[in-house]
C-alpha positions, 0 to 999 in steps of 0.5 A: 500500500505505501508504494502505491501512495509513493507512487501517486506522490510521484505521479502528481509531481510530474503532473505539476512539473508538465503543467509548468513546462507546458505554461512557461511554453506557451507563455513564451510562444505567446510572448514571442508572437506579440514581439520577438523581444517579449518571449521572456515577459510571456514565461514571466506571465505564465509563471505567475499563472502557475504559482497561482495555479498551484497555491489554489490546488494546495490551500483549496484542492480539497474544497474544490474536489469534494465541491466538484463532486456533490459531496455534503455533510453525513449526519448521525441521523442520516445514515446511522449504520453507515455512521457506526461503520466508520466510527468503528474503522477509525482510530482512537 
C-alpha cells in the first residue's frame, strides 16, 4: 500500500512539473508572437499563472474536489449504520 501512495506522490509531481513546462511554453510562444523581444515577459506571465495555479490546488484542492463532486455533510441521523461503520474503522 505505501508504494502505491509513493507512487501517486510521484505521479502528481510530474503532473505539476508538465503543467509548468507546458505554461512557461506557451507563455513564451505567446510572448514571442506579440514581439520577438517579449518571449521572456510571456514565461514571466505564465509563471505567475502557475504559482497561482498551484497555491489554489494546495490551500483549496480539497474544497474544490469534494465541491466538484456533490459531496455534503453525513449526519448521525442520516445514515446511522453507515455512521457506526466508520466510527468503528477509525482510530482512537
Amino acid at each position: 500500500m505505501w508504494e502505491l501512495i509513493q507512487s501517486n506522490k510521484r505521479k502528481s509531481i510530474a503532473l505539476i512539473i508538465l503543467l509548468a513546462l507546458v505554461l512557461l511554453a506557451l507563455g513564451y510562444a505567446i510572448g514571442f508572437s506579440m514581439s520577438s523581444d517579449a518571449g521572456p515577459v510571456g514565461v514571466v506571465i505564465a509563471l505567475i499563472i502557475w504559482i497561482v495555479m498551484v497555491f489554489a490546488s494546495v490551500i483549496g484542492g480539497e474544497k474544490i474536489l469534494l465541491a466538484s463532486a456533490g459531496a455534503r455533510r453525513l449526519r448521525k441521523e442520516d445514515a446511522p449504520r453507515l455512521w457506526n461503520i466508520v466510527e468503528e474503522i477509525q482510530p482512537a
